[in-house]
DSSP file (Angstrom, degrees, kcal/mol; ACC not computed):
  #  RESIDUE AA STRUCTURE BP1 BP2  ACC     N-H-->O    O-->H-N    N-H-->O    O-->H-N    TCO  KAPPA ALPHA  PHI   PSI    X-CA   Y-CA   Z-CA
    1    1 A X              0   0    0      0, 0.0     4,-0.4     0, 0.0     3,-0.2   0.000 360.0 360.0 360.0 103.2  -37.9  -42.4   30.9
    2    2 A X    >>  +     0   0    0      1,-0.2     3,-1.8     2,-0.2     4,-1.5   0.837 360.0  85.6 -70.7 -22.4  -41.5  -42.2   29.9
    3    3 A X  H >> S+     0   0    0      1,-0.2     3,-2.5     2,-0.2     4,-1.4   0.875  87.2  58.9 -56.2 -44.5  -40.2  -40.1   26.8
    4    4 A X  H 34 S+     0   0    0      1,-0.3     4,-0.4     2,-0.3    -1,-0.2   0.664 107.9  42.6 -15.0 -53.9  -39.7  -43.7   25.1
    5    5 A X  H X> S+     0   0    0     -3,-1.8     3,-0.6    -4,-0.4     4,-0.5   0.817 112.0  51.0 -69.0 -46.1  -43.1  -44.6   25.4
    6    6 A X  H XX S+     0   0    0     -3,-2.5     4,-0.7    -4,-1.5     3,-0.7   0.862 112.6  43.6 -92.5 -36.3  -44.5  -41.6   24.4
    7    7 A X  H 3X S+     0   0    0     -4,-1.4     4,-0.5     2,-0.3    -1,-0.2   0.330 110.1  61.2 -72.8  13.7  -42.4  -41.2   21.0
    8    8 A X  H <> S+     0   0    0     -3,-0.6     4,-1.4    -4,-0.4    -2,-0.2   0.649 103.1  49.5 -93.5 -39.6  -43.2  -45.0   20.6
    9    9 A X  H <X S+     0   0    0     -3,-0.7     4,-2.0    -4,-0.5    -2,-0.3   0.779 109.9  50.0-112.5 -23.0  -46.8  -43.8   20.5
   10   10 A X  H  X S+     0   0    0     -4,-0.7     4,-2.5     2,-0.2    -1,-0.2   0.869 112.4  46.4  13.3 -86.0  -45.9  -40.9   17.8
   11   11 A X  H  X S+     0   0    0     -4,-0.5     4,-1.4     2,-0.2    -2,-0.2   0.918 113.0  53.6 -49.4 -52.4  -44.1  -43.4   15.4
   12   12 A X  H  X S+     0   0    0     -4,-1.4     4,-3.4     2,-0.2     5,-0.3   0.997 114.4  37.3 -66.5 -67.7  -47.2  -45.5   16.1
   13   13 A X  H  < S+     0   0    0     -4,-2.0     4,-0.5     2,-0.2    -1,-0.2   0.814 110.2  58.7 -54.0 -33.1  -49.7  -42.7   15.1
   14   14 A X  H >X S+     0   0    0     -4,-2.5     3,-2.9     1,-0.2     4,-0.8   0.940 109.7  47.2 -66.5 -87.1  -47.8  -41.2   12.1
   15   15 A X  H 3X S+     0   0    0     -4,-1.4     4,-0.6     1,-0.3    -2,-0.2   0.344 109.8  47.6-103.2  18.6  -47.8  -44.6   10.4
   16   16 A X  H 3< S+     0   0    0     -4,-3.4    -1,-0.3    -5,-0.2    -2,-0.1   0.498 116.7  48.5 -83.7   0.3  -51.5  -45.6   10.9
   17   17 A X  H <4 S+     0   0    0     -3,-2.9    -2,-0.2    -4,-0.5    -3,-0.1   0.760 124.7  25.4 -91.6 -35.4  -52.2  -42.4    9.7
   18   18 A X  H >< S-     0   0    0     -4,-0.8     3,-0.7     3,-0.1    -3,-0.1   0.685  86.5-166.5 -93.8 -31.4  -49.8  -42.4    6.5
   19   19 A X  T 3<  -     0   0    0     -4,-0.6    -3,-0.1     1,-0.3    -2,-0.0   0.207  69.4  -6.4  59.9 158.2  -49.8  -46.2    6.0
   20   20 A X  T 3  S+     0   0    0     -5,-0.1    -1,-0.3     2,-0.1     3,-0.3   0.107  97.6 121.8  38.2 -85.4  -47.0  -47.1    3.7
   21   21 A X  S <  S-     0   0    0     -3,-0.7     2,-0.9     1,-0.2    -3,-0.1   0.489  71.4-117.2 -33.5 154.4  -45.9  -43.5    2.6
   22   22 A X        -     0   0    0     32,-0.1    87,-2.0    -4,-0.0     2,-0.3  -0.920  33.6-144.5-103.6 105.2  -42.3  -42.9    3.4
   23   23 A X  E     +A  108   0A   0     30,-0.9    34,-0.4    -2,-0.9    85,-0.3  -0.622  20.9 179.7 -72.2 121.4  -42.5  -39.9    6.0
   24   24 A X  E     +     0   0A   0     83,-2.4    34,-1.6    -2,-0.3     2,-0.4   0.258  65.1  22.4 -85.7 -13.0  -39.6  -37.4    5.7
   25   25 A X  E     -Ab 107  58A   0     82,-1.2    82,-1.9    32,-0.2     2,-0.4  -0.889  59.8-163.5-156.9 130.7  -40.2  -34.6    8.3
   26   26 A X  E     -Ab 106  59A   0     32,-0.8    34,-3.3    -2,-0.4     2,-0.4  -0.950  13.3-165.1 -92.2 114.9  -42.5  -35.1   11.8
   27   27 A X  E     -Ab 105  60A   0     78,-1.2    78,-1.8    -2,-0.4    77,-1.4  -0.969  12.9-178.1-120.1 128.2  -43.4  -31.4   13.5
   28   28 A X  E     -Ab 103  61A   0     32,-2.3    34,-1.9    -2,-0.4     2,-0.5  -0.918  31.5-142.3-128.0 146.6  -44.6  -31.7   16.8
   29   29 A X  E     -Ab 102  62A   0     73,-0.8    73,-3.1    -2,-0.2     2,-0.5  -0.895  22.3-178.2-108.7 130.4  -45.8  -29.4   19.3
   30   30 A X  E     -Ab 101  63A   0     32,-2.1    34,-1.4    -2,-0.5    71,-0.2  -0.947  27.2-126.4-122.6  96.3  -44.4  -30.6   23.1
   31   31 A X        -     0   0    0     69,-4.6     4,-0.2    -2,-0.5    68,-0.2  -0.086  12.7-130.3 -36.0 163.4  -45.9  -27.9   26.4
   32   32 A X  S    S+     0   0    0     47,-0.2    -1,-0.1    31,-0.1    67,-0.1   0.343 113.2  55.3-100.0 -11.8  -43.3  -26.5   28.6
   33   33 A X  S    S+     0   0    0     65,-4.9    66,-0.2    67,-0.1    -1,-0.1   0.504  83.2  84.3-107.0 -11.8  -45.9  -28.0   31.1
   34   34 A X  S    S-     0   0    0     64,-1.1    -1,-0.1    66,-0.3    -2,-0.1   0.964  90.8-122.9 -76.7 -50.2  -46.2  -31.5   29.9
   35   35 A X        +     0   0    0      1,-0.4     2,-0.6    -4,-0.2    -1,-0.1   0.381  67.0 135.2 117.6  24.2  -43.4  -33.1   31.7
   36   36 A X        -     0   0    0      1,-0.1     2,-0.5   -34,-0.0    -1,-0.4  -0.836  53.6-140.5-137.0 139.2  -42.0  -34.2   28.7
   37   37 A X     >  -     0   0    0     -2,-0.6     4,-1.7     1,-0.2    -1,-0.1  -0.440  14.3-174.5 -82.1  86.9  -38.2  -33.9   27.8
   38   38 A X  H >> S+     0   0    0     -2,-0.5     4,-2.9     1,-0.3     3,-0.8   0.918  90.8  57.6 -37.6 -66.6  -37.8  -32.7   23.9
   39   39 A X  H 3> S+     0   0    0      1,-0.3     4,-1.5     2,-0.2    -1,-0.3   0.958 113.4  47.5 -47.9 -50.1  -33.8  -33.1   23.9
   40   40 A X  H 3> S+     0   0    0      1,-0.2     4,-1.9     2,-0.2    -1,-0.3   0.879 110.7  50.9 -81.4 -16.8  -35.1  -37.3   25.1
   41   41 A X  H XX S+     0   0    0     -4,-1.7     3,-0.9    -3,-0.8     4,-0.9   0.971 112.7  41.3 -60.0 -50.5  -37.8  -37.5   22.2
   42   42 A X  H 3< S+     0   0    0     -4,-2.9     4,-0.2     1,-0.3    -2,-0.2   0.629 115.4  56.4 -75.8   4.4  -35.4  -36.5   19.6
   43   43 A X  H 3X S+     0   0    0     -4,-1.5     4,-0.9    -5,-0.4    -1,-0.3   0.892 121.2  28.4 -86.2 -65.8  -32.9  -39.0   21.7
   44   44 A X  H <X S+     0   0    0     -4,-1.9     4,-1.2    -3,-0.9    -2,-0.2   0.111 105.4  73.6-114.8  15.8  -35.4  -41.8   21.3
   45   45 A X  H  X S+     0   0    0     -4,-0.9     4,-1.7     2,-0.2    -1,-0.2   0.741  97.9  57.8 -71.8 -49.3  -37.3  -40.8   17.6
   46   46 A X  H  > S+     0   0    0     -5,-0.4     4,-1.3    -4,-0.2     3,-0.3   0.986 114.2  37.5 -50.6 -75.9  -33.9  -42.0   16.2
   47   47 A X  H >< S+     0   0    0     -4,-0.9     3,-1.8     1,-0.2    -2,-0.2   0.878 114.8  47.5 -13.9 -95.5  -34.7  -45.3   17.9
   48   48 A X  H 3< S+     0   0    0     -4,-1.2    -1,-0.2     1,-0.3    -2,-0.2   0.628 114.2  48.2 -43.1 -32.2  -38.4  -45.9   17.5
   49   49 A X  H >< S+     0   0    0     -4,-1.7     3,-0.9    -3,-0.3     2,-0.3   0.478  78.4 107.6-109.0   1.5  -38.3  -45.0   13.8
   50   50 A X  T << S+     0   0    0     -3,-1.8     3,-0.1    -4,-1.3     5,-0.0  -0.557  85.1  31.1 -48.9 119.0  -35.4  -47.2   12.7
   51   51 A X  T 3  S+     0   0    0      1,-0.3     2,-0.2    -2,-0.3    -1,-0.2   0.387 113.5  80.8 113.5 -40.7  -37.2  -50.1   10.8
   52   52 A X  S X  S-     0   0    0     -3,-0.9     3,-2.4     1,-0.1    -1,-0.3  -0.619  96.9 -88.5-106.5 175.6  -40.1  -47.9    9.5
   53   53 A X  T 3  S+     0   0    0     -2,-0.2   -30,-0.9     1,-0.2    -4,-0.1   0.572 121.0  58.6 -46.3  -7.6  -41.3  -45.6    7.2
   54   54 A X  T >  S+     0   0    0     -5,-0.2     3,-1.4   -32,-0.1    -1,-0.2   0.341  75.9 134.4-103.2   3.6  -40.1  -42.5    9.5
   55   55 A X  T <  S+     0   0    0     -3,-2.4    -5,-0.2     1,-0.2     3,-0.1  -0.293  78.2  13.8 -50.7 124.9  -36.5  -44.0    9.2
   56   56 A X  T 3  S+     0   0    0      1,-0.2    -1,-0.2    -2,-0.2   -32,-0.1   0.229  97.2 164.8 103.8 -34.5  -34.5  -41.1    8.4
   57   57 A X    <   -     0   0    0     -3,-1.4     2,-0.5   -34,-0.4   -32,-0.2   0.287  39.5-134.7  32.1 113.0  -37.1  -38.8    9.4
   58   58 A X  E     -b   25   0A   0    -34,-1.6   -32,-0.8    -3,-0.1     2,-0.6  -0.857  26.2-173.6 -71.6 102.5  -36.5  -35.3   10.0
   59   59 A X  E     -b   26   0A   0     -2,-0.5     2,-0.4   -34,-0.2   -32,-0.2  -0.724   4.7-177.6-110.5 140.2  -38.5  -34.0   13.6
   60   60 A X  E     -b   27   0A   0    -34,-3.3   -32,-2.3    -2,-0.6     2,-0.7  -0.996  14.5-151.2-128.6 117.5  -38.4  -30.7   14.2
   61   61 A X  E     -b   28   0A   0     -2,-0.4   -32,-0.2   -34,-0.2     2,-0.1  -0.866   4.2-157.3-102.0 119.8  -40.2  -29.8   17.8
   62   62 A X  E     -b   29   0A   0    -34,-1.9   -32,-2.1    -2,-0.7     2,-0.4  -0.583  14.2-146.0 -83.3 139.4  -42.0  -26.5   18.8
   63   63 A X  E     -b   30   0A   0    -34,-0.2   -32,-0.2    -2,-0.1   -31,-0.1  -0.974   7.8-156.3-133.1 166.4  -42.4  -25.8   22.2
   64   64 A X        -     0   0    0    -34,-1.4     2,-0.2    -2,-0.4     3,-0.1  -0.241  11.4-134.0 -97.6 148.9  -45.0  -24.1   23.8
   65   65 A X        -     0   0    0    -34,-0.1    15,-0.2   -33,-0.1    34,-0.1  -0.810  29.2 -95.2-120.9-163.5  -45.1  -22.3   26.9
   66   66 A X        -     0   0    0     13,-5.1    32,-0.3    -2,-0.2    13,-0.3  -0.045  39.9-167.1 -75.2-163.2  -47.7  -22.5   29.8
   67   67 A X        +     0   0    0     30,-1.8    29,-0.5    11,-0.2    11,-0.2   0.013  15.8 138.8 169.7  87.0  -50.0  -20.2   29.7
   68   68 A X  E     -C   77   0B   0      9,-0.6     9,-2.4    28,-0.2     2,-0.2   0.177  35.3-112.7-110.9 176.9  -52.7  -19.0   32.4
   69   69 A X  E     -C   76   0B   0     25,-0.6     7,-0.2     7,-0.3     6,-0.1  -0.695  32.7-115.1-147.5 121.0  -54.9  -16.2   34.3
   70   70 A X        -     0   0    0      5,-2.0    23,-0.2    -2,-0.2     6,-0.0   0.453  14.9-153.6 -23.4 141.5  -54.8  -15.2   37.8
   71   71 A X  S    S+     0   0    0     21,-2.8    -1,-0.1     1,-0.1    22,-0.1   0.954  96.6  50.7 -85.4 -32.5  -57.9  -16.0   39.5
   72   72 A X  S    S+     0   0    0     20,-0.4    -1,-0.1     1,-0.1    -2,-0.1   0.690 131.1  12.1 -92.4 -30.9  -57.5  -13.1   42.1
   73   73 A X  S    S-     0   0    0      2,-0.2    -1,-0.1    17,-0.0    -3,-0.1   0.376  85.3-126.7-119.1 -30.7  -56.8  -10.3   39.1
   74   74 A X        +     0   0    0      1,-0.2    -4,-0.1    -5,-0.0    -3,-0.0   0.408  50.4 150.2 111.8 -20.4  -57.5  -11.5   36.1
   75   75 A X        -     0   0    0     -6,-0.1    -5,-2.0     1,-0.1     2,-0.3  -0.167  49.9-125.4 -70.0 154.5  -54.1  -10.7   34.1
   76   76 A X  E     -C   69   0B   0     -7,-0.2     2,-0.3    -6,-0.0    -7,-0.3  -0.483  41.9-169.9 -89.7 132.2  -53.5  -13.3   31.2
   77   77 A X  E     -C   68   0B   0     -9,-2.4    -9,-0.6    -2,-0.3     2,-0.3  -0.999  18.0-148.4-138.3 153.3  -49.8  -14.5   32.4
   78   78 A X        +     0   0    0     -2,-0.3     2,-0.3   -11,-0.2   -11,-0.2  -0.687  29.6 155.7 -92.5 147.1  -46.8  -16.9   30.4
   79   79 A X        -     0   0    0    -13,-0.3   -13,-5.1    -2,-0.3   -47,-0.2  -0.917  40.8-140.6-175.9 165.1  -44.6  -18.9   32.5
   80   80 A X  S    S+     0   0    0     -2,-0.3     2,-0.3   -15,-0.2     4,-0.0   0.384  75.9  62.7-122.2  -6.5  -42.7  -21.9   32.0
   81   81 A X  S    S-     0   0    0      2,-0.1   -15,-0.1     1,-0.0   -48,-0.1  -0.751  79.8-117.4-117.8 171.6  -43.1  -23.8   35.2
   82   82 A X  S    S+     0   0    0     -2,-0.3     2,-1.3     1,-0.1    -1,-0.0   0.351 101.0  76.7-113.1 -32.1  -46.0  -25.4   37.1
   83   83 A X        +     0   0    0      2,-0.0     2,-0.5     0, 0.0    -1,-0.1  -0.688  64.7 171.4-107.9 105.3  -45.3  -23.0   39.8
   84   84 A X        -     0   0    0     -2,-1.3     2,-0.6     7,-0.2     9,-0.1  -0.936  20.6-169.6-126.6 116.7  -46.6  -19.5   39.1
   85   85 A X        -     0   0    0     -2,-0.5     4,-0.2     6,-0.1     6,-0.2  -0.904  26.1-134.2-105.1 104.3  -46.8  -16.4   41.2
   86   86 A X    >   -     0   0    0      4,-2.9     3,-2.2    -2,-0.6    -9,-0.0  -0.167  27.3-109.6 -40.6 143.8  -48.9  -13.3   39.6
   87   87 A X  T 3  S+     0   0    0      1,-0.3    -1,-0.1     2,-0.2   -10,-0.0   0.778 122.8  61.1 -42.2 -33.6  -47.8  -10.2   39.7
   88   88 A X  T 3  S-     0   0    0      2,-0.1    -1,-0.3     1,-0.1    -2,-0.1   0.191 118.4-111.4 -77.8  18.1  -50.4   -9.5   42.2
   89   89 A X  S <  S+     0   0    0     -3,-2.2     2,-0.4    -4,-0.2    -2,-0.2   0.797  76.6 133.0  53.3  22.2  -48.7  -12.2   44.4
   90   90 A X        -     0   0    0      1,-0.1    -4,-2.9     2,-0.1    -1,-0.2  -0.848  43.3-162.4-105.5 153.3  -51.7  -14.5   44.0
   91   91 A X        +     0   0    0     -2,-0.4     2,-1.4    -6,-0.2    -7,-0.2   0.087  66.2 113.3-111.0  17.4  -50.6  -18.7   43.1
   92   92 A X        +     0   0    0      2,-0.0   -21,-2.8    -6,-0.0   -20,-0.4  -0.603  42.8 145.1 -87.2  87.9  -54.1  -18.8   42.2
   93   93 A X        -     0   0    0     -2,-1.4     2,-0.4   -23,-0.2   -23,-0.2  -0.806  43.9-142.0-116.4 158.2  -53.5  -19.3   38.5
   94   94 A X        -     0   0    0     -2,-0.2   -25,-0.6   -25,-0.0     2,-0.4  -0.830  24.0-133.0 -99.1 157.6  -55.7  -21.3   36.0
   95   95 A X        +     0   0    0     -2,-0.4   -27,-0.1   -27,-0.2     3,-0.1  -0.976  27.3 175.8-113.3 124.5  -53.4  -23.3   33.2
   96   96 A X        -     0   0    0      1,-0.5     2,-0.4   -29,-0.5   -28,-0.2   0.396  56.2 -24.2-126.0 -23.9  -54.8  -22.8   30.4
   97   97 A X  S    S+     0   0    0      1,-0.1   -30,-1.8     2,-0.0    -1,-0.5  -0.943  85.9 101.2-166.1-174.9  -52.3  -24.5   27.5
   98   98 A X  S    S+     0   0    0     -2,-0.4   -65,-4.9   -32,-0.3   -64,-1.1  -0.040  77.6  81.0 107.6   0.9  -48.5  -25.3   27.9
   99   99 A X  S    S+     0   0    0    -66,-0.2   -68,-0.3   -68,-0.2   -33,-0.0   0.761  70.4 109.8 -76.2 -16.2  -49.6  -29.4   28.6
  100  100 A X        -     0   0    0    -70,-0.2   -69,-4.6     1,-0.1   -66,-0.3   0.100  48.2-166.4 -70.5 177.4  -50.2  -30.6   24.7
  101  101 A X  E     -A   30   0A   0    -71,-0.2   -71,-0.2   -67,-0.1     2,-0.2  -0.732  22.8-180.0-171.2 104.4  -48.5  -32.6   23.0
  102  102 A X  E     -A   29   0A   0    -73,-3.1   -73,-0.8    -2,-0.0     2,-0.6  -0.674  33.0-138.8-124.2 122.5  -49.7  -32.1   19.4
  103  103 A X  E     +A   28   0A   0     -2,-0.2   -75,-0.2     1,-0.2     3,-0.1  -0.958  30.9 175.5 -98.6 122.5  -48.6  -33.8   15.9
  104  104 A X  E     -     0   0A   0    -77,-1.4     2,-0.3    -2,-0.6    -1,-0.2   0.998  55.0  -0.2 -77.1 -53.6  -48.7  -30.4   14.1
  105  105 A X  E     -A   27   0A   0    -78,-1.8   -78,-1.2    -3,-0.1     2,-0.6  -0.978  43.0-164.8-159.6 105.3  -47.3  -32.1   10.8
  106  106 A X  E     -A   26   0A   0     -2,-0.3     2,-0.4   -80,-0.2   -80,-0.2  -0.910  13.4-160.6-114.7 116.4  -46.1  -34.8    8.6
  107  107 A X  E     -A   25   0A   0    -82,-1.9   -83,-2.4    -2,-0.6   -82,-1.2  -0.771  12.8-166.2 -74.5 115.9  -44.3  -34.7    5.3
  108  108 A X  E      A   23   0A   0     -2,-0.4   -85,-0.3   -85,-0.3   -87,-0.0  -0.781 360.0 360.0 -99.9 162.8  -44.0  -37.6    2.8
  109  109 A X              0   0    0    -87,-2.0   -86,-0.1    -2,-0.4    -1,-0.1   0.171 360.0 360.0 -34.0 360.0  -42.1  -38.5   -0.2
């Protein structure tokens, strides 16, 4: 479970960025493309911020979805998987966001 690692490195960034301050709310933006499981950060936020200044923490996560354009037509398309057929039947799509994985926002005390 990479999410572990990756909300280790969160926790990590909120509090060299805040230092001290006792953080009350984390908003993070998580892709539908990223390969990363929201339901297992907010699993392992609880964890990782026990102990710190984000104990107690409220995270609230947005997520994004992909978001491309055929190569073969040009139309701008949404999708939520890695496998994307245009309307025009081409799988030639570029991905153009739905990877990030974005701290939008931190609240303190």
């Amino acid at each position: 479970m990479h999410e572990l690692s990756v909300t280790q490195s969160v926790v990590d960034a909120v509090i060299d960025k805040m230092g001290d301050a006792k953080v009350t709310s984390v908003l993070l933006e998580i892709g539908k493309l990223s390969g990363i499981e929201p339901d297992s950060v907010r699993f392992c936020f609880e964890i990782v911020a026990g102990g710190t200044t984000l104990e107690g923490a409220k995270l609230e996560i947005v997520e994004l979805p992909g978001e491309g354009t055929c190569r073969t037509c040009g139309e701008m398309l949404e999708f939520d998987d890695r496998i994307v057929l245009c309307s025009c039947g081409s799988a030639d799509v570029e991905v153009l966001a739905g990877t990030e994985l974005r701290i939008r926002s931190v609240e303190v005390a």
